[in-house]
Each structure stands twice: as structure tokens, then as C-alpha cells.
N, C-alpha and C positions, 0 to 999 in steps of 0.2 A: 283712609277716606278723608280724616282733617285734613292730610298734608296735600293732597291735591286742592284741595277747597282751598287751604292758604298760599296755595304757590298761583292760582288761578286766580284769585284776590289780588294778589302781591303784581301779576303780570297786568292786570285792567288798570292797577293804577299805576305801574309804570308807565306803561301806553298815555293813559290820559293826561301823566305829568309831563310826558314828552311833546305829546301834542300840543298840551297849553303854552310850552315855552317856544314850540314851533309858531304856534298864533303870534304871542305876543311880540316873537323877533321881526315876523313879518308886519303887523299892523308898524310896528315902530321904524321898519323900514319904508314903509309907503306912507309914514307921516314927516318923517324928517327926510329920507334919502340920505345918500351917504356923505352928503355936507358935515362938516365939523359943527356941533352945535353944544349950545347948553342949558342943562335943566337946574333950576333953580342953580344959578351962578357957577355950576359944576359943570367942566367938559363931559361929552357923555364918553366914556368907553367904548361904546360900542361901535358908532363913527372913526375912532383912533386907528383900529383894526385893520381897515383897509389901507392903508398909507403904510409907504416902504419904511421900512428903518433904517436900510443904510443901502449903498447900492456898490456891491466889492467886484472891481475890475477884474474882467480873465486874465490869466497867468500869462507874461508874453514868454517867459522863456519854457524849454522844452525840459521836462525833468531829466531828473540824471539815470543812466539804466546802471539796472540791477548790478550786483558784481558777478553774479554766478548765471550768465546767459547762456550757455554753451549745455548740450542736451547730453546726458552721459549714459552710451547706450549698454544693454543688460551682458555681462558675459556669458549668457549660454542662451539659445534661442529654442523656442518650445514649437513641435511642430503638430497642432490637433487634428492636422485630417489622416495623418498614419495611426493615431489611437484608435487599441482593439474596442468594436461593436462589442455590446453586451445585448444578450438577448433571453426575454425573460417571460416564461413560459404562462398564458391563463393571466390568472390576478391573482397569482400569487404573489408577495411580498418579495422585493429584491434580495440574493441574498447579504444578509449581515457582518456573517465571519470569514474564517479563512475555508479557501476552497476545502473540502475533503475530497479523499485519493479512492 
């Protein structure tokens, strides 16, 4: 009985500590936008965020193939539609061992 009452506790205020950082990112975004800006002499972080770090060119050349490309097919081929039907009487259970005579 506690542990639900603590895990039901535990879940409201996750929720509401998610919420509130959900508020607060949004008021701070519709007061500043995503301008570079600064709060008391300090860049703000969170402005930084959106701006690329670096911007790394596509590859012009083609890589190199594998060495082992070539498909190495099975020596014995398996044919399932000649496999004997098994047919199994009621609901009884399959059987399990070896046939008996």
C-alpha cells in the first residue's frame, strides 16, 4: 500500500518538475528567441544550442568493396515440399519419442 502511494508521489512530481522546466524553456524562449544573448555578462547556453558546430562535406570518393563479395552457395540443397505430412489425431500432444512397432 506505501509503495504505491510512494511510487504515485514520486510520478506527480516528476510530471510537475518536467512541466516546470517545459514552462520555463518556453517563457525564455519567447523572451529572448533564439538570438545569441547575455544574462548578466554570460553568454546564455541555451541560445548556443541551435548554431552548427561544424559542417563536414560528403565523401566525394566511392568506398572500397568488401573483399569477400562473391555469394558461396550451400553443397546440398534441401527440398520442403517432398517432406512427409505428420498427422495428429484429437488434441492429443505430438508424439515425443521414437516411433513404436
Amino acid at each position: 500500500m506505501t509503495l504505491s502511494r510512494t511510487y504515485r508521489s514520486f510520478a506527480v512530481i516528476l510530471t510537475a518538475l518536467f512541466l516546470l522546466l517545459q514552462g520555463v524553456s518556453l517563457s525564455h524562449a519567447a523572451s529572448y528567441g533564439s538570438e545569441p544573448h547575455e544574462h548578466d555578462g554570460v553568454i546564455c547556453v541555451v541560445s548556443l544550442q541551435d548554431e552548427a558546430q561544424a559542417i563536414v562535406p560528403p565523401p566525394v570518393e566511392m568506398p572500397e568493396a568488401p573483399a569477400l563479395q562473391s555469394r558461396i552457395d550451400a553443397p546440398y540443397d534441401v527440398d520442403f515440399d517432398s517432406a512427409p505430412t505428420r498427422h495428429y489425431r484429437g488434441r492429443e500432444p505430438p508424439p515425443r519419442g521414437p516411433p513404436s512397432k
